[in-house]
C-alpha positions in Angstrom: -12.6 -12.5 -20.6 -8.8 -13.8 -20.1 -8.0 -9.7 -18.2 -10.9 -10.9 -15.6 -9.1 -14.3 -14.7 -5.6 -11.8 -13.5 -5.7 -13.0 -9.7 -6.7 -8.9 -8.8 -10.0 -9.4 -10.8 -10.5 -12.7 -8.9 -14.2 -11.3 -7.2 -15.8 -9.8 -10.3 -14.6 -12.7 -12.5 -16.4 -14.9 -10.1 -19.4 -12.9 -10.1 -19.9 -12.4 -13.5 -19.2 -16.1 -14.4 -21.8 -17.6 -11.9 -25.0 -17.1 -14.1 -27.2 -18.8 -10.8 -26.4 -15.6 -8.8 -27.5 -12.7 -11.2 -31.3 -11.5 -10.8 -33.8 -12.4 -13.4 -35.5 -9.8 -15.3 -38.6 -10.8 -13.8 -37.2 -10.0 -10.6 -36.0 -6.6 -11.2 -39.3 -5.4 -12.5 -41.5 -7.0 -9.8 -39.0 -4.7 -7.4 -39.1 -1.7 -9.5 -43.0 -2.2 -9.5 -42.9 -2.9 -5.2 -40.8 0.2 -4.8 -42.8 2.2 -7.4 -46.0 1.3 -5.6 -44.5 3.2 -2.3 -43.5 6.4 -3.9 -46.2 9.4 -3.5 -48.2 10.3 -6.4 -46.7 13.9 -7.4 -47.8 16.2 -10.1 -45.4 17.6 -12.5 -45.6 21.1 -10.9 -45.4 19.5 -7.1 -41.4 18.1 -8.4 -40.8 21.2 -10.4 -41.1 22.8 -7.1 -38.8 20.3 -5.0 -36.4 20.5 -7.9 -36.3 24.0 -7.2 -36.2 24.2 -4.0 -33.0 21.9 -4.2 -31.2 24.0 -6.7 -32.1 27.4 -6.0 -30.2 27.5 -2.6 -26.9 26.7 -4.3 -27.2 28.9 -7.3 -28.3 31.7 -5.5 -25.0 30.9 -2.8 -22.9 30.7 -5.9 -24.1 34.0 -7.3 -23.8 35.8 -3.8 -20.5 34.6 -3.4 -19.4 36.1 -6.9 -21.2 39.1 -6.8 -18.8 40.4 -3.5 -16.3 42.9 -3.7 -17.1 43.7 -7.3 -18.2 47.3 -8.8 -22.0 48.4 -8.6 -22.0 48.1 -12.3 -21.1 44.5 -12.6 -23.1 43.8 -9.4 -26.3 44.9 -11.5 -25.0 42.9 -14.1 -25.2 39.4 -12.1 -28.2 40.4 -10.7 -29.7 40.8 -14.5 -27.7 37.8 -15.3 -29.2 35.6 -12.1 -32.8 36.9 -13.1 -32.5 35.7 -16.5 -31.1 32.3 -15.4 -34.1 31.7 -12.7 -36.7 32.2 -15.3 -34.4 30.1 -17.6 -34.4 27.3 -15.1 -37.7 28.1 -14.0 -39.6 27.4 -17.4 -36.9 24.3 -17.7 -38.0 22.6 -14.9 -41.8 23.0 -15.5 -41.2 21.3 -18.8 -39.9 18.8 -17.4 
């Protein structure tokens, strides 16, 4: 790695070269496991559910925000267009 010796990459070269300070593999999975082992048992439909109530907010702002000062016609049409894309995302995120 000659570009990591340049003075600037002085840190990383250091840290990348020093094979006693990188984690075992062993290591990383019994923390994955430990942090696994604190996380709540949810069912596919209870994260569907956070997921949506996450996204939904900022769609529906975005939609809002594009449906002002338009015509009633094309009003109608983003709200056909945002129906479609709810049941879109809707059945997405159950499959999930």
């Amino acid at each position: 790695m000659p570009q990591l010796q340049h003075p600037e990459f002085r840190g990383i070269h250091d840290l990348l070269s020093d094979e006693s300070s990188r984690p075992h593999q062993e290591d990383i999975d019994d923390d994955l496991e430990g942090e696994q082992e604190t996380l709540a048992d949810l069912t596919n439909e209870e994260l569907a559910a956070e997921r949506m109530k996450r996204l939904f907010p900022q769609w529906r702002n975005s939609v809002t925000e594009a449906s002002k000062g338009v015509t009633e016609e094309t009003n109608n049409s983003y709200q056909r267009f945002r129906a479609h894309i709810y049941l879109i995302l809707t059945k997405l995120i159950t499959l999930i």
